[in-house]
C-alpha positions as CSV (number, residue, x, y, z in Angstrom):
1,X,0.0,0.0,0.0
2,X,2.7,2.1,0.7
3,X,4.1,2.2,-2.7
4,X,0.7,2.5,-4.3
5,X,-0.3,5.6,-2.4
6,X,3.5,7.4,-2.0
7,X,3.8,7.0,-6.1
8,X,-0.4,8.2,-7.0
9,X,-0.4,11.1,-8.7
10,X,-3.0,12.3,-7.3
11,X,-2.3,11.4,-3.6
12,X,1.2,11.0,-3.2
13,X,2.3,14.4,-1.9
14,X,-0.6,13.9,0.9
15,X,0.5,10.4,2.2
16,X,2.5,9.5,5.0
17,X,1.9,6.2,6.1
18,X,-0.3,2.4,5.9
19,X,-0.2,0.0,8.5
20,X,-1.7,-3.0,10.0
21,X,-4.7,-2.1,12.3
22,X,-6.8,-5.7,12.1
23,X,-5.2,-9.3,10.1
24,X,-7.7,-12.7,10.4
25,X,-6.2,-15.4,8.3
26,X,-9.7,-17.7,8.8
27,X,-11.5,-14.7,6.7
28,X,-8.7,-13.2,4.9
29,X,-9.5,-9.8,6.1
30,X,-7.2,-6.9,6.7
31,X,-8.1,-3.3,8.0
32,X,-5.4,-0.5,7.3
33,X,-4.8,2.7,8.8
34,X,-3.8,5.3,6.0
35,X,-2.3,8.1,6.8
36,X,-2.2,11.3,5.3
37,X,-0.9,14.9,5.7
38,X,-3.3,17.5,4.1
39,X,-2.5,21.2,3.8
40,X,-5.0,23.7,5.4
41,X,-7.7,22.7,2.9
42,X,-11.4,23.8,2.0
43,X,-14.5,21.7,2.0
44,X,-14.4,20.7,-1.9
45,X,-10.7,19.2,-1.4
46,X,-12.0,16.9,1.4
47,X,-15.0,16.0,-0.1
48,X,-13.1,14.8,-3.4
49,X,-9.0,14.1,-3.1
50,X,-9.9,12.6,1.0
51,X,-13.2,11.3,-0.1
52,X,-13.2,7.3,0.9
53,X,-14.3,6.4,-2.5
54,X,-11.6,8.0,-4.5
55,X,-8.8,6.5,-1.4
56,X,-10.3,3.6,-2.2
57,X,-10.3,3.9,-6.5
58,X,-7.0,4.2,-6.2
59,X,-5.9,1.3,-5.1
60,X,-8.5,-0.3,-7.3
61,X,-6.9,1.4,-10.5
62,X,-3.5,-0.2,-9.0
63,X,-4.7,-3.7,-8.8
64,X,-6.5,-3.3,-11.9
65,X,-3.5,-2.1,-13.6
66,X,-1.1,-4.5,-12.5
67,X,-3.8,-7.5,-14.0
């Protein structure tokens, strides 16, 4: 995750860190814990570059890319 975030385009200057919060190996689950350092922002940057959804599209686009 690390790589994936530190080398986005669009998130890479914002992220610090990804780590380990939660690992079950009977359901193959894993929680993370991203990390990110945002400048003094308005509403519209949070609600689209640190919106959950597009956090989570990126690493889609990774996986998707890599296939």
């Amino acid at each position: 995750l690390t790589d994936v975030y530190s080398s986005s385009p669009a998130l890479g200057r914002y992220f610090k860190s990804a780590q380990v919060v939660y690992f079950s190996n009977e359901s193959s689950t894993v929680f993370y814990q991203l990390e990110f350092s945002v400048p003094p922002s308005t509403e519209a940057f949070m609600e689209n570059i640190m919106n959950p959804d597009f956090i989570k599209n990126v690493l889609l686009q990774n996986i998707y890319d890599e296939d």
